[in-house]
Structure formats: structure tokens, C-alpha cells
C-alpha positions in Angstrom: -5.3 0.0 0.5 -6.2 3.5 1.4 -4.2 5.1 4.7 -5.7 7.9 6.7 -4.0 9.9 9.8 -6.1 10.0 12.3 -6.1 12.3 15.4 -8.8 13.1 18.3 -10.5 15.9 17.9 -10.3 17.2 22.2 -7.8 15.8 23.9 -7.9 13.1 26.7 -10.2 11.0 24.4 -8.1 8.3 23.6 -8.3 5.2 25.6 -5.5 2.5 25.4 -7.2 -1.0 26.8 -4.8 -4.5 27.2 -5.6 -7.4 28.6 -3.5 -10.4 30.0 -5.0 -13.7 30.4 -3.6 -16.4 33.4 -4.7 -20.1 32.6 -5.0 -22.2 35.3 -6.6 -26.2 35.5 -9.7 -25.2 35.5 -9.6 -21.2 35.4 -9.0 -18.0 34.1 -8.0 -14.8 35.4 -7.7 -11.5 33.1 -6.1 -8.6 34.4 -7.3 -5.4 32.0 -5.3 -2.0 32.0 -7.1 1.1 30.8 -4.9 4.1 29.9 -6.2 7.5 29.0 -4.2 9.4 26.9 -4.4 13.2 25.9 -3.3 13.0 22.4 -2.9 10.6 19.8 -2.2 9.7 16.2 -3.3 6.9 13.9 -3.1 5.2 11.2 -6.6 3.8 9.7 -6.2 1.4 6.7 -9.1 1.0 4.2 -9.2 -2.4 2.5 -9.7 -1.9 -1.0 -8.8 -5.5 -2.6 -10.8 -8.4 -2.0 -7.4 -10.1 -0.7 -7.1 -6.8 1.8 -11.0 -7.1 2.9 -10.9 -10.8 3.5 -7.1 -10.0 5.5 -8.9 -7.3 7.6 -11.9 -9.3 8.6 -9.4 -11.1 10.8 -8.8 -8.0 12.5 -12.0 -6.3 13.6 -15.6 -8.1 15.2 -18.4 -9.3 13.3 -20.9 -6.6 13.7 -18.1 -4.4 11.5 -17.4 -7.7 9.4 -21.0 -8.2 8.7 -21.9 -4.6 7.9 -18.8 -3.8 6.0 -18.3 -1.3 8.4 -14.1 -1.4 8.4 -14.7 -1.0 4.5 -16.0 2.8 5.0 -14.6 6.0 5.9 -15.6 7.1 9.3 -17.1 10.9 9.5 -15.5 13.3 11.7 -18.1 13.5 14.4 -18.0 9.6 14.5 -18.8 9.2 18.7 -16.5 6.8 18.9 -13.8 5.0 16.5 -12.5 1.6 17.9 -10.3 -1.2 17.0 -12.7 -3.1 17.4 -14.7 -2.1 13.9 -11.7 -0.5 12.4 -8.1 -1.7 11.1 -5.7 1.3 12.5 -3.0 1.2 14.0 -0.9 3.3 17.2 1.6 5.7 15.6 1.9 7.4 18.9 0.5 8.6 21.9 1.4 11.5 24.6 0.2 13.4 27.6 -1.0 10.1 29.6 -3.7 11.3 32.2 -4.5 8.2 33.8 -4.4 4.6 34.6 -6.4 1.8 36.0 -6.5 -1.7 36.7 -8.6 -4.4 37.0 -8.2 -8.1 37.9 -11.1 -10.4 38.3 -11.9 -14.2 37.3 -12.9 -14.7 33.2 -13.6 -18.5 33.5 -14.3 -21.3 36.4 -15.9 -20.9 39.8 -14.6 -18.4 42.5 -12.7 -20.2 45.7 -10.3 -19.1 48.0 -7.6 -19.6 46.3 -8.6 -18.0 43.3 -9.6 -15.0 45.5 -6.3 -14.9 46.7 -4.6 -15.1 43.9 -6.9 -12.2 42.5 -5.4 -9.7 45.5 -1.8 -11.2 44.8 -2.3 -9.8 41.4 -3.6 -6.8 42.3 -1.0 -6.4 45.1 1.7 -7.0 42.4 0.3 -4.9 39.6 0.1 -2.0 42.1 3.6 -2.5 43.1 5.4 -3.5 39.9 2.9 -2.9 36.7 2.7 -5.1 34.2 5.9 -6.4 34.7 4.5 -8.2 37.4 2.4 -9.7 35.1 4.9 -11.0 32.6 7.2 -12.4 35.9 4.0 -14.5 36.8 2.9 -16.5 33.7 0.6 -14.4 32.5 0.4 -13.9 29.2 -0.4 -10.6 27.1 -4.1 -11.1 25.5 -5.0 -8.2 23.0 -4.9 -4.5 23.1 -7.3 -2.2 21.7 -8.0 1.8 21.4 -10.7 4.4 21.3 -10.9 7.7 20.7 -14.3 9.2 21.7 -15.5 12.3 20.9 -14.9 12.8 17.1 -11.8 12.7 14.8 -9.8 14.3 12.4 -9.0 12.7 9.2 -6.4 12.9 6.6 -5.6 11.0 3.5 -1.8 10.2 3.1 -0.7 10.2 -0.1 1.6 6.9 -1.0 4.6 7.0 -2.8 
């Protein structure tokens, strides 16, 4: 497998997205967290073995799965590289400029009591984070980044 650095080409173009799920009888909530960071660095892997390429399927969509698209080396002036079409991973991040929220109902009909459990979560979130959502049954879905506006790319050399 080939490994690339990657790092944003301006700063405050990466975007940090995670989702928690809470499954009830006959609903779902998902609470989603964007965070924009101003600086990042990556790690993009590049399946090169057919064991490696069938392993990395798992990981991104099915446009990318069905195009081959994780198999390629993004350009530089890609608009946007996600997690969603490519296998890399968070090496780290810094400089966090914002953060919001967002809580709404994924599956089943709206009632009152899901709309008030909606604004208990948003209550809770805005007073305690995510940590609100971990004391609360929910439970962490996926997370996913972006960096928009171009990267810079670097082979790293294995040893």
C-alpha cells in the first residue's frame, strides 16, 4: 500500500463531521457535529493489492468503489478530498475555528415527545457537548473529514 501526507492547501478548510445515532422503539434521532479546523495533516493510503483494494472498499461509498476512485492519486487542486471516496486517516488537527450542532429526527414520525426530546438534546449538547451524548444512550455513529480547497501531497517513504 502506498502512504501520502496530506495537508490543506489554505487553512480553515478542513471539516471534521460525527454523528451519533439514538434508537428508540420506533425512532431515530442523529445528532451531527461539524468542526472546522484551520490546519490539518493526513494520511491517505493507496490500495495496491487486490487483498488491500477489496479491504478498502469497506471503507469508502460506492460511487468511489465503483469508479475506482480510492485506487487513484488525487491532484492537488482536487475541490474537495473526503472520506467518503478516500481511505486516510486524521494524524492531527489544530487551530479549531468553529463548531456546530445539529439534532433532528433520522427515522419514524415526529410527535411531541420526540420534539421534546430533540430540544433536551439540544439543551444538553449546548451545556455539556458530546459528553452529554455518551451519558444519554446515544451512541457514536461515524466520523468523516474534508478538506476543501486543494491539497498538498507527499509520498512517505516506508521503511
Amino acid at each position: 500500500m502506498k502512504t501520502f501526507n496530506v495537508i490543506p492547501k489554505h487553512s480553515d478548510s478542513v471539516t471534521e463531521i460525527n454523528t451519533w445515532l439514538l434508537e428508540l422503539d420506533e425512532h431515530k434521532l442523529i445528532a451531527t457535529q461539524e468542526l472546522n479546523w484551520g490546519s490539518g495533516e493526513f494520511a491517505l493510503h493507496i490500495p495496491e493489492t487486490p487483498e488491500k483494494i477489496e479491504d478498502i472498499k469497506n471503507y469508502v461509498n460506492r460511487n468511489s468503489r465503483e469508479k475506482g476512485i480510492f485506487r487513484e492519486i488525487p491532484e492537488e487542486h482536487i475541490a474537495k478530498l473526503d472520506t467518503n471516496e478516500y481511505f486516510f486517516e486524521m494524524v492531527a488537527t489544530s487551530g479549531g475555528a468553529h463548531e456546530d450542532w445539529s439534532v433532528g429526527l433520522h427515522e419514524g414520525e415526529s410527535n411531541d415527545d420526540i420534539v421534546n426530546m430533540i430540544a433536551q438534546a439540544e439543551e444538553g449538547i449546548e451545556s455539556e457537548g458530546d459528553e452529554f451524548l455518551y451519558e444519554n444512550g446515544w451512541e457514536e455513529d461515524c466520523y468523516d473529514y474534508k478538506i476543501e480547497g486543494g491539497i498538498k501531497i507527499t509520498p512517505l517513504v516506508e521503511l
